[in-house]
C-alpha positions as CSV (number, residue, x, y, z in Angstrom):
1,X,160.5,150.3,218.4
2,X,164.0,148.1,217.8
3,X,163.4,144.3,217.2
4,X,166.6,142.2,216.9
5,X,170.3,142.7,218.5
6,X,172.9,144.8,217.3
7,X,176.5,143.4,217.0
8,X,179.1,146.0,215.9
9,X,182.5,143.8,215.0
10,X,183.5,146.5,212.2
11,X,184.1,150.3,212.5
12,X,180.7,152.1,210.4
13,X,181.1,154.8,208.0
14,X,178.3,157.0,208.0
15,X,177.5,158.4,204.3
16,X,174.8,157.9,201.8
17,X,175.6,155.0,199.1
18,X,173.0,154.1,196.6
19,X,171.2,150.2,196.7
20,X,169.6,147.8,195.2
21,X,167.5,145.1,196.7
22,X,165.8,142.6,196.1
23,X,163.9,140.5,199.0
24,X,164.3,136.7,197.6
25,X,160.8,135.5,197.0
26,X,160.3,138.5,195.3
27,X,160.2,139.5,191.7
28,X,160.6,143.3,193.1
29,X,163.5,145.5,192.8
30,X,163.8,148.6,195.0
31,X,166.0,151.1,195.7
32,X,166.9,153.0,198.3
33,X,170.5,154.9,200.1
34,X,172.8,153.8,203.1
35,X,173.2,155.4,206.4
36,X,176.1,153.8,207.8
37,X,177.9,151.0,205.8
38,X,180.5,148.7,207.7
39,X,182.5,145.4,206.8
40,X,180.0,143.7,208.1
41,X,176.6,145.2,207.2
42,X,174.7,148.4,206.7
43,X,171.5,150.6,208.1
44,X,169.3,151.7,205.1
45,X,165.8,153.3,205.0
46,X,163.1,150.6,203.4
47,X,159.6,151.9,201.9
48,X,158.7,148.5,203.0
49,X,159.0,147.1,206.6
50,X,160.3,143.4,206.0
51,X,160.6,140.8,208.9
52,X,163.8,140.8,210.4
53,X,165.7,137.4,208.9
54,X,164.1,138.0,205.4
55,X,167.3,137.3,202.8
56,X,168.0,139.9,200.3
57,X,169.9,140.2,196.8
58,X,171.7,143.4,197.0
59,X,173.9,145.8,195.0
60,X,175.4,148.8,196.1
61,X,177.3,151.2,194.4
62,X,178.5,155.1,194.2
63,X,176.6,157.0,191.1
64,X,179.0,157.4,188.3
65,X,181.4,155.5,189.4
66,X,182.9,152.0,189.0
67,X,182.3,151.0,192.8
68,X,179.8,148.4,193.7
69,X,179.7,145.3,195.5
70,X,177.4,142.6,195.1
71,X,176.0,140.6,198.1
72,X,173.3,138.6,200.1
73,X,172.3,140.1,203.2
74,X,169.9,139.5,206.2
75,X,167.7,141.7,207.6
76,X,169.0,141.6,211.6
77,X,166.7,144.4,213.0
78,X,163.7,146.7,211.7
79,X,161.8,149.4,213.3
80,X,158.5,149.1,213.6
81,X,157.3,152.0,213.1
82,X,157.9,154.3,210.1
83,X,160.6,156.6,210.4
84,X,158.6,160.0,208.2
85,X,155.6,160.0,210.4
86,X,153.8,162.0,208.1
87,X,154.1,159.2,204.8
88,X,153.7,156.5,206.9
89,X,156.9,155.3,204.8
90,X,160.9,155.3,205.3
91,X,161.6,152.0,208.1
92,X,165.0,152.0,209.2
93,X,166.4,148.5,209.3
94,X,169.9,147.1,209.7
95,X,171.2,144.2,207.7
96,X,174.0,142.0,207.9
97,X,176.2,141.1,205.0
98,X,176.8,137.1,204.0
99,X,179.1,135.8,201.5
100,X,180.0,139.9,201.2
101,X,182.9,141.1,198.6
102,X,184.7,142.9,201.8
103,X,187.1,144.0,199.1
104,X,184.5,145.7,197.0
105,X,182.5,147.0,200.3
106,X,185.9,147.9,201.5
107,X,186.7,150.2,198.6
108,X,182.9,151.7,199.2
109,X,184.0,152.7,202.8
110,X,187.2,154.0,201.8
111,X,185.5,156.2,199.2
112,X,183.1,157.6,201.8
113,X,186.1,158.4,204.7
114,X,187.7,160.4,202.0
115,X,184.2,162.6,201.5
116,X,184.6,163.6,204.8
């Protein structure tokens, strides 16, 4: 089931990006790919199902490459229930970028159009 509200202001990309996260209170890193990516935020898969308006440290960048942005983010939705039925694992969520490097994300998207 959705929880939160979805407000599309930039066109998404839909490709597979590598991330870091971090949820802050947490001494955790994890890892995980993008779905979609847009100016304004992205929809990952989480191992972990975190409470939609938890803050998170991320990175995201394209393997051997020099593209990565750095950001804070908030998470604006989560499904509640897991995704791979059969793990019990993968939550989609969507989160919202703050204080973004739209230059850096931008150059992330562009890379992706291209791959299609």
């Amino acid at each position: 089931m959705h929880i939160g509200t979805d407000s599309r202001l930039f066109e998404r990309i839909d490709g597979e990006l590598a991330v870091r996260y971090s949820p802050q209170g947490s001494d955790g890193e994890f890892c995980t790919t993008t779905k979609n990516i847009s100016g304004g935020g992205m929809r990952v898969s989480l191992l972990k199902k975190l409470e939609p308006g938890t803050m998170l440290d991320i990175e995201i960048f394209k393997y051997n490459t020099e593209l990565k942005a750095r950001c804070r983010g908030k998470i604006v939705w989560m499904w509640n229930e897991p995704m791979d039925k059969e793990s019990e694992q993968h939550f989609e969520a969507g989160i919202q970028f703050i204080n973004s490097q739209l230059i850096y994300v931008g150059r992330l998207m562009e890379y992706l159009q291209k791959q299609k």
